[in-house]
N, C-alpha and C positions, 0 to 999 in steps of 0.2 A: 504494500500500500504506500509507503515510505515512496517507494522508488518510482512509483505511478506519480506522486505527487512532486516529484523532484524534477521528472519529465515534462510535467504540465507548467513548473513554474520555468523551467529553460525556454521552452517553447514560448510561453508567455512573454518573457524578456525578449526575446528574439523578434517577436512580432513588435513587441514597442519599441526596441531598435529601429529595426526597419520601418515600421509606422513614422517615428521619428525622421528619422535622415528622408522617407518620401516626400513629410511634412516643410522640414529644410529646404531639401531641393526644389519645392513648388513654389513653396516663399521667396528662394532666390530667384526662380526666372522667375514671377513674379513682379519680384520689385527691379530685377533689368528690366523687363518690359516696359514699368512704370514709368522709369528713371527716362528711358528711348522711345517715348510713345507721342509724348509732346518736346517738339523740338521748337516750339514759339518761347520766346522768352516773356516772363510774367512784364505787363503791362508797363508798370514801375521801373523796371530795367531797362526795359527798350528806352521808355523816356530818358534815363538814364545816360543808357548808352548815346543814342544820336542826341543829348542835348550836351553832351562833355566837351570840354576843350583840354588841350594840353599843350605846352611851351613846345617847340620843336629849336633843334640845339641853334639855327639864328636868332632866337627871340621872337618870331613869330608864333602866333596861338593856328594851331589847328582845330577847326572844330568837326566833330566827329560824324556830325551832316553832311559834310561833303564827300564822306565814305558808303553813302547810304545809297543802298541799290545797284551794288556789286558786291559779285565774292573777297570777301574777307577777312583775309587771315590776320587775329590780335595777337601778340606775341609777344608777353610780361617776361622779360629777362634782366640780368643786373652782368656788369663789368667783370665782378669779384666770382661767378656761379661760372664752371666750367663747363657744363653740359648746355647752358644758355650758349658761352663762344662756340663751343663746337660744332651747334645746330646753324649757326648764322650765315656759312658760306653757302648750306644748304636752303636755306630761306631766301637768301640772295638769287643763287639759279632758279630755283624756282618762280620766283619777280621778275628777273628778265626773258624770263622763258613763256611768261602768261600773262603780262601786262597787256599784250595789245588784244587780247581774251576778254579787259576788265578786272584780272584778279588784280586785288591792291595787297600790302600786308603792313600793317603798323609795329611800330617793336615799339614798347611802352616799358621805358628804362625806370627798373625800380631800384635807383642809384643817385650816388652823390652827382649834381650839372658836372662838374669839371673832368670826374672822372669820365663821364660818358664823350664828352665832347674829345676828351685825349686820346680813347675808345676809336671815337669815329674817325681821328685825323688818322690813326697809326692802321686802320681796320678799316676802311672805308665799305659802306653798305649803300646799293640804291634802293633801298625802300626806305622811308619815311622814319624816322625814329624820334621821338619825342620824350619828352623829361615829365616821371609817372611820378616819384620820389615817395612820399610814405602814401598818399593819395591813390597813388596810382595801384599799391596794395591794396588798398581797398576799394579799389575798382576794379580790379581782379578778383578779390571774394565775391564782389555783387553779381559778377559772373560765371559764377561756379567754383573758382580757385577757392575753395574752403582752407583748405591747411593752410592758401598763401605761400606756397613753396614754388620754387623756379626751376626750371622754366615753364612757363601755365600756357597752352596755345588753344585759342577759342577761332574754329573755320567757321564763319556765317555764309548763308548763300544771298542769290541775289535779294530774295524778299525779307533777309535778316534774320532765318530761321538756323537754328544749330546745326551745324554738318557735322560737326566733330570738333570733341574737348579731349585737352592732352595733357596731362602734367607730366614730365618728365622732357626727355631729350626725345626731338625729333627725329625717323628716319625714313630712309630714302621712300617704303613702302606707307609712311605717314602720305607724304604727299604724294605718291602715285593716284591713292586711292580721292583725292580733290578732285582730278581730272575729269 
């Protein structure tokens, strides 16, 4: 009888095991789903976003409307984060490879002005870069970069909808898959 009941509570375990981990595994496509289901950005951020401006390293203000209604890649990087340099020559060919496409890509420097402008003379980039400084941080979390950690890359399409968010370092199959 012992050994009847010792059978019935393994088998019992077992089934809530696995009951368990089926319940996990639903929960997680689930909430991918969730997360990739709406790729509009909530109302408040859009405003957000195309109502922003930022210093670009002549002192000129760029504002973030004249980006609106083409693809675009946001690209929070800083001087000091290695994996920001190293994604940049790749961000580069990419821009002159898709500019007459419409793709634009902003690099939104979340750095000291002087260092970035030193940055740009010794590293020269043609896409647009502009001075984010602690702000620019947190214009980066309003768009998904929750930790705040760099390199954060947000692809919009033409109608401003999400294509792809990346934190970490970019590569070559990152951007194939914009095309």
């Amino acid at each position: 009888m012992t050994e009847i009941n010792s059978k019935s509570t393994i088998l019992s375990d077992r089934r809530s095991v696995l009951m368990a981990a089926g319940l996990a595994t639903l929960a997680g496509l689930g909430l991918g789903w969730w997360r990739l289901r709406d790729t509009r950005l909530p109302m408040e951020v859009e405003e957000a976003l195309w109502g922003a401006e930022f210093e670009q390293l002549d002192g000129q203000m760029l504002a973030m409307s004249r980006l609106k209604g083409q693809p675009l890649v946001i690209n929070f990087w800083a001087t000091w984060c290695p994996p920001c340099v190293e994604e940049m020559p790749l961000l580069d060919r990419f821009y002159q490879e898709n500019k007459l496409k419409g793709w634009q890509i902003l690099g939104i420097a979340i750095d000291q002005p002087s260092s970035v402008r030193r940055f740009q003379a010794q590293f020269p980039v043609s896409y647009p870069l502009v001075l984010g400084g602690l702000q620019g941080n947190e214009f980066g979390r309003l768009l998904g970069n929750d930790q705040g950690s760099l390199p954060y890359t947000l692809v919009l399409d033409r109608k401003g909808q999400i294509f792809q968010r990346k934190l970490g370092r970019l590569d070559p199959s990152d951007l194939a898959a914009w095309k």
